[in-house]
C-alpha positions as a Markdown table, in Angstrom:
| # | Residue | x | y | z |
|---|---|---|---|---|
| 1 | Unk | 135.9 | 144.9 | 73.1 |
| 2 | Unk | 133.9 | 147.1 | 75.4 |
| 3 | Unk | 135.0 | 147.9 | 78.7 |
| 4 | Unk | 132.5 | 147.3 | 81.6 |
| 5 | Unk | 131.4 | 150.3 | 83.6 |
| 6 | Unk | 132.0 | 150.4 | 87.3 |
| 7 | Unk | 130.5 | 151.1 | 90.4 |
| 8 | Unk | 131.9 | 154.0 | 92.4 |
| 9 | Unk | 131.4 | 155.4 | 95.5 |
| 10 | Unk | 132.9 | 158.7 | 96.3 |
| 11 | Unk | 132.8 | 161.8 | 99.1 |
| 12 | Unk | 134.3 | 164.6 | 99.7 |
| 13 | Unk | 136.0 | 165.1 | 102.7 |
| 14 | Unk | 138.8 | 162.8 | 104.2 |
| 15 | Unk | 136.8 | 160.4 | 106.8 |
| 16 | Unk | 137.1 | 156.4 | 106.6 |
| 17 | Unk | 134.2 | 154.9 | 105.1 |
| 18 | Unk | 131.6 | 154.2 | 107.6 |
| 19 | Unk | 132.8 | 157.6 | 109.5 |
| 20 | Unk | 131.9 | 160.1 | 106.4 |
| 21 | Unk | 129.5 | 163.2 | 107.3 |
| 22 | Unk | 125.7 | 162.4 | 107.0 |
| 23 | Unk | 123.3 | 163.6 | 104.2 |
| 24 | Unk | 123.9 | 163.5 | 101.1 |
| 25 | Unk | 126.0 | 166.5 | 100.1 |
| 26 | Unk | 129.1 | 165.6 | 98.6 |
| 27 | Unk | 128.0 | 162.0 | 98.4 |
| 28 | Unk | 128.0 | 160.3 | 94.9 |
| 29 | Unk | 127.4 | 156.7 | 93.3 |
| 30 | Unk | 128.7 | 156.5 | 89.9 |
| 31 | Unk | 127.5 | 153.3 | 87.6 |
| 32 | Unk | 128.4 | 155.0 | 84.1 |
| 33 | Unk | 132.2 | 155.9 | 84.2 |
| 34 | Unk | 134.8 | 153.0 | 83.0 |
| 35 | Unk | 138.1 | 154.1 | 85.1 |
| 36 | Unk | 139.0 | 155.8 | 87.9 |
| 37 | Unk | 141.0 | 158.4 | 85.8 |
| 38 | Unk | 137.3 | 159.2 | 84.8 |
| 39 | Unk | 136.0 | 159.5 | 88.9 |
| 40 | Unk | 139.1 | 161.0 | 89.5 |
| 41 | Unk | 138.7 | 164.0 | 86.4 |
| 42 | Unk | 134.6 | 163.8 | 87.6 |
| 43 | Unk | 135.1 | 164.9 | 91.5 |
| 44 | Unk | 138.0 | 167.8 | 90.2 |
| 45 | Unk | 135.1 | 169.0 | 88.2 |
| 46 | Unk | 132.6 | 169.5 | 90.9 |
| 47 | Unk | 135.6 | 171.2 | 92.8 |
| 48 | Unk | 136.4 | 169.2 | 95.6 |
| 49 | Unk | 139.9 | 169.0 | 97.3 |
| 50 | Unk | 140.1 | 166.1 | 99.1 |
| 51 | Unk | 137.9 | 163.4 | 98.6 |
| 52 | Unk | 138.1 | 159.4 | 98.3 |
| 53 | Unk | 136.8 | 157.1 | 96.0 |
| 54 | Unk | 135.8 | 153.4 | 96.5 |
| 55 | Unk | 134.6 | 150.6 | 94.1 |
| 56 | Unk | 131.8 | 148.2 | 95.2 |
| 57 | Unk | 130.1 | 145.1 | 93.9 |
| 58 | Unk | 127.5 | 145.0 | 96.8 |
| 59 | Unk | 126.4 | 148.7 | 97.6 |
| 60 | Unk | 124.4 | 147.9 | 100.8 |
| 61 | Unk | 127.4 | 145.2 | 101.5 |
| 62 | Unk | 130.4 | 147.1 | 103.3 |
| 63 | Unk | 132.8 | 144.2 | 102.9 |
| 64 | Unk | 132.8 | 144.9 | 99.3 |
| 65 | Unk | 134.4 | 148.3 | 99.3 |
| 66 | Unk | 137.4 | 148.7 | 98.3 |
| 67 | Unk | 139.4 | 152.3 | 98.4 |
| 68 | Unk | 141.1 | 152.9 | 95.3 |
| 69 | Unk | 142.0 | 156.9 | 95.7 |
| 70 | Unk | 142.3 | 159.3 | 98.3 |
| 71 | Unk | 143.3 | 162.6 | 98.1 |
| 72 | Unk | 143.3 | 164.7 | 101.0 |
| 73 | Unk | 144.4 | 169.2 | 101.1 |
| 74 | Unk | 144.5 | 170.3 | 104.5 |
| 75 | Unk | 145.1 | 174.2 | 104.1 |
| 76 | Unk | 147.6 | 175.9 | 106.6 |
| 77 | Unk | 145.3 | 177.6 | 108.9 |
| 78 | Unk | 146.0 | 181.3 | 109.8 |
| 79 | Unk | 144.9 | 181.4 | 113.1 |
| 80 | Unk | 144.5 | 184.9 | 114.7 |
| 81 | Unk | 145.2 | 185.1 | 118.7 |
| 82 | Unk | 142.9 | 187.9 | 120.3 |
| 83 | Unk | 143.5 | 188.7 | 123.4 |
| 84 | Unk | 140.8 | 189.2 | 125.8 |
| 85 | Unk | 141.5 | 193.0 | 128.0 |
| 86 | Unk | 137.7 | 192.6 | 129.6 |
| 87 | Unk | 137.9 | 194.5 | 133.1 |
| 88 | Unk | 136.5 | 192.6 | 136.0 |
| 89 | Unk | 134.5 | 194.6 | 138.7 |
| 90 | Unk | 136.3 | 194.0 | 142.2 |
């Protein structure tokens, strides 16, 4: 028995849905994978750290996402304090 494909929406990044970045970079709709282990192995490929992926029946319906993964990497910033020795004129 064949297994249906799905749809998938997925983005890099970690916003909710509705709150994501706009264009179209790091945007995808998938209609030709069968799992989510396949979305999942798909978006590693293309080299995103965090990212989430929905499934949809209605695309132009948002009621009819549903989030299935999410991972999110938030890298320890290294932040460098410079301190500012410009001489004011009195």
């Amino acid at each position: 028995m064949k297994t249906k494909a799905q749809n998938f929406y997925v983005y890099k990044g970690i916003s909710e849905l509705g709150q994501e970045s706009l264009g179209t970079e790091g945007k995808h709709i998938w209609r030709d994978l069968k799992t989510l282990r396949g979305a999942i192995r798909r978006m590693r490929l293309y080299g995103y750290e965090s990212f989430r992926i929905y499934t949809f029946s209605n695309f132009y319906d948002d009621k009819t996402f549903k989030l299935v993964y999410k991972r999110e990497f938030i890298p320890m910033l290294k932040w460098k304090i410079y301190e500012n020795k410009s001489r004011t004129i009195e």
